[in-house]
N, CA and C atoms as an extended XYZ file, in Angstrom:
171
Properties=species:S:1:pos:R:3:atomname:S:1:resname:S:1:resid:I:1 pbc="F F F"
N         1.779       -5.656       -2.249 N   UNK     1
C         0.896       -5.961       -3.343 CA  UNK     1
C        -0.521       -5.473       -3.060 C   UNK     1
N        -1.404       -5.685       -2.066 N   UNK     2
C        -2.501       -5.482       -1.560 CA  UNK     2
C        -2.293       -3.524       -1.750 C   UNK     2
N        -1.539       -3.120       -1.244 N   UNK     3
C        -1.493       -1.557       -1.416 CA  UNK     3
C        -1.914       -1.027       -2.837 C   UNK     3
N        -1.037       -2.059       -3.888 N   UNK     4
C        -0.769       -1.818       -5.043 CA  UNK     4
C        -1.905       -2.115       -6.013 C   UNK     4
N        -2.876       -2.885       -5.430 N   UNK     5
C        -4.165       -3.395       -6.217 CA  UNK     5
C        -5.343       -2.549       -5.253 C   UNK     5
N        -5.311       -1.590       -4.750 N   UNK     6
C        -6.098       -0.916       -3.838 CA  UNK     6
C        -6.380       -1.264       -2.746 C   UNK     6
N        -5.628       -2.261       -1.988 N   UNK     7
C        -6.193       -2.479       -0.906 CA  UNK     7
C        -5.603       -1.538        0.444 C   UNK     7
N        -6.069       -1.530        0.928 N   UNK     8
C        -5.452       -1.052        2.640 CA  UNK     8
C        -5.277       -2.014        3.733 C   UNK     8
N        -4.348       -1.438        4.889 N   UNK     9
C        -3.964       -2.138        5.734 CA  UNK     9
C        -4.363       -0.833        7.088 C   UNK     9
N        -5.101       -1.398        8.343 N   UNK    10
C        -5.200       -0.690        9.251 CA  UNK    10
C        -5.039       -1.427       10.312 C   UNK    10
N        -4.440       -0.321       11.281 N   UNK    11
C        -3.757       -1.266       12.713 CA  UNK    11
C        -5.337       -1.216       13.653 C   UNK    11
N        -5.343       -1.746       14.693 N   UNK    12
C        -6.399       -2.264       15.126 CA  UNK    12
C        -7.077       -0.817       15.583 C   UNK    12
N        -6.827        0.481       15.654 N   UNK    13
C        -7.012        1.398       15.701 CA  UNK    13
C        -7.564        2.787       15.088 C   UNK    13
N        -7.494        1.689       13.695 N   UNK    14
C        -7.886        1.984       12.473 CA  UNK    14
C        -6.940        3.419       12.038 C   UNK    14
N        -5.770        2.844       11.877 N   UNK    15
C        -4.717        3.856       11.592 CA  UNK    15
C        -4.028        3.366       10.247 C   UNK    15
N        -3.617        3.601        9.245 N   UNK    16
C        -2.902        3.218        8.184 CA  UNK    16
C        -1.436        2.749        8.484 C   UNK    16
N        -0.981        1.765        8.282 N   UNK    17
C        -0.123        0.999        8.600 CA  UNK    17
C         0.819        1.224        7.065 C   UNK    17
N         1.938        1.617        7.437 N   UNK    18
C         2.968        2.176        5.955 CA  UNK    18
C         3.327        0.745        5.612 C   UNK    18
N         3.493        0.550        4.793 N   UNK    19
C         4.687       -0.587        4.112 CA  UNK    19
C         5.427       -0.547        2.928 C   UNK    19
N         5.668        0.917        3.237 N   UNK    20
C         6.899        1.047        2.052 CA  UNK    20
C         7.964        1.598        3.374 C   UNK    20
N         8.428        0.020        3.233 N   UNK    21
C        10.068        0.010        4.866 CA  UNK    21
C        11.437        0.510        4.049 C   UNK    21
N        11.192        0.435        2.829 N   UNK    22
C        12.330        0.928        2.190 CA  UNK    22
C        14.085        0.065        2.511 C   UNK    22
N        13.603       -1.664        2.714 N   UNK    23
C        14.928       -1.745        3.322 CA  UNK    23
C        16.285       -1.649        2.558 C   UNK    23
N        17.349       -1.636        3.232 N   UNK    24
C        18.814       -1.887        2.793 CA  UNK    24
C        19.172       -3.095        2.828 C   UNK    24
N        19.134       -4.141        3.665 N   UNK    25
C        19.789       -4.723        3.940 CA  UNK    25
C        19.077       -5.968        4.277 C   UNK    25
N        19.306       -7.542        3.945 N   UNK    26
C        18.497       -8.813        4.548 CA  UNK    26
C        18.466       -8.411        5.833 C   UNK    26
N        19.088       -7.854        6.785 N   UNK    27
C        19.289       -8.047        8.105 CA  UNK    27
C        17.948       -6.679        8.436 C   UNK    27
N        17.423       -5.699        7.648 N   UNK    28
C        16.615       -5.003        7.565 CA  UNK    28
C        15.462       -5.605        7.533 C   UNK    28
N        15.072       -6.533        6.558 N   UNK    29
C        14.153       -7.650        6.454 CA  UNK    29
C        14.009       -8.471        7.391 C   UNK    29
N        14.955       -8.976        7.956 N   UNK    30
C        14.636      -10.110        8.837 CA  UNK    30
C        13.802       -9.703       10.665 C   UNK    30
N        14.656       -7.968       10.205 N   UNK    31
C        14.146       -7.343       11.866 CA  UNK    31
C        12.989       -7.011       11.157 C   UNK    31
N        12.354       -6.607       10.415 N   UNK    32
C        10.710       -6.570       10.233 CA  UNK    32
C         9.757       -7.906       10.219 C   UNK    32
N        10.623       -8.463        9.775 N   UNK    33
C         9.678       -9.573        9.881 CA  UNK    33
C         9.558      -10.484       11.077 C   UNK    33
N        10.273      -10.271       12.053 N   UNK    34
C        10.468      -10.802       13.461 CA  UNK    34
C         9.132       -9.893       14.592 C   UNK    34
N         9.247       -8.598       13.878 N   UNK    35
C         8.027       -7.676       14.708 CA  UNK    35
C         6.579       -8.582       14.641 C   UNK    35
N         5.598       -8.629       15.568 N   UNK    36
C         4.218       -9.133       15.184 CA  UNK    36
C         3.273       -7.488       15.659 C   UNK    36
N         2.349       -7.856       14.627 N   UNK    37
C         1.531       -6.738       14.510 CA  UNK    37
C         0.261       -6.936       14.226 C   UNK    37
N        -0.897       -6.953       14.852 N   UNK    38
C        -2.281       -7.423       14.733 CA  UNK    38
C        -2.582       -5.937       13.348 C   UNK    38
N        -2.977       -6.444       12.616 N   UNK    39
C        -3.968       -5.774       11.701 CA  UNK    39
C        -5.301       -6.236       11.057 C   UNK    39
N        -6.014       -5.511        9.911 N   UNK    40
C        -7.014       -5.430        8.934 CA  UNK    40
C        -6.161       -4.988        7.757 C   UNK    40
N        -6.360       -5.954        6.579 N   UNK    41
C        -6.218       -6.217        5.674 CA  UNK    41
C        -7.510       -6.550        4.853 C   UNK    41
N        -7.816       -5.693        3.647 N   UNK    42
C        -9.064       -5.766        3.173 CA  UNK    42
C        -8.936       -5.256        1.601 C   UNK    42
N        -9.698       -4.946        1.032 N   UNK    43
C        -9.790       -4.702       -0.346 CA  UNK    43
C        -9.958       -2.990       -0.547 C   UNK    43
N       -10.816       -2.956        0.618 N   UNK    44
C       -11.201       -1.583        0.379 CA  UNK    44
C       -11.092       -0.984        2.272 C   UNK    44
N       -10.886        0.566        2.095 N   UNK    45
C       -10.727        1.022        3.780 CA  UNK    45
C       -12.400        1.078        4.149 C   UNK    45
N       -13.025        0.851        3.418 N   UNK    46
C       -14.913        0.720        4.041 CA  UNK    46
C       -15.058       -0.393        4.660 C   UNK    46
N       -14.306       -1.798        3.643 N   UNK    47
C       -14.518       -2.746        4.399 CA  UNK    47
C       -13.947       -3.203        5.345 C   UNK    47
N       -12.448       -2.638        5.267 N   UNK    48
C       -11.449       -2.600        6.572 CA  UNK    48
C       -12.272       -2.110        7.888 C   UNK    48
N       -12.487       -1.288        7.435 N   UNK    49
C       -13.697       -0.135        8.792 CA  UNK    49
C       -14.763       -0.943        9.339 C   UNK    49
N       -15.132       -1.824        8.391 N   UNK    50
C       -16.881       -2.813        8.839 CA  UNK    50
C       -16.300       -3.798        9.547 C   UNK    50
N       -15.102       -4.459        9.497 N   UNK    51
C       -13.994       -5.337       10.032 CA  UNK    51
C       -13.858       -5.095       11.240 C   UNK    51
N       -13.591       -3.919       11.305 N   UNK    52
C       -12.880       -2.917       12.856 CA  UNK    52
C       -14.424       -3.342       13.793 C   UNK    52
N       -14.936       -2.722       12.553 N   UNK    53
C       -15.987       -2.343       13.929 CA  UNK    53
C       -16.726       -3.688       14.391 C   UNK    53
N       -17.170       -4.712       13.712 N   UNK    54
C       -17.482       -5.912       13.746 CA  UNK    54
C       -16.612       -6.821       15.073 C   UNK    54
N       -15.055       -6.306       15.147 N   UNK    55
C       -14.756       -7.208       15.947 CA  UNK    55
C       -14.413       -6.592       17.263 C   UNK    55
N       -14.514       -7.783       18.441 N   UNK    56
C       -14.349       -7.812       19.781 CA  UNK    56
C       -12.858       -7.063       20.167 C   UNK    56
N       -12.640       -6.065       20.426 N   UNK    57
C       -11.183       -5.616       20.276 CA  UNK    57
C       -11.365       -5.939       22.166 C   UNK    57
């Protein structure tokens, strides 16, 4: 949804993080959602970026 209303997602590296997983299968779902993944989640990739840089990595 956030993709879909303009937002972005960047890994702590400030890399674009895909989330179109395209799954098949619940068992597709359930192994993604078992992964943990530190990100930035923001409205816009400027403010994602002021985020990045703001914090103590």
């Amino acid at each position: 949804m956030l993709n879909a209303a303009g937002g972005v997602v960047l890994d702590l590296k400030g890399r674009p993080i895909p989330l179109n997983y395209q799954f098949d299968t619940v068992a597709d779902i359930r192994k993604a959602m078992d992964q943990r993944r530190k990100f930035v989640a923001a409205s816009s990739e400027v403010l994602a970026r002021e985020v990045l840089g703001a914090i103590d990595l």
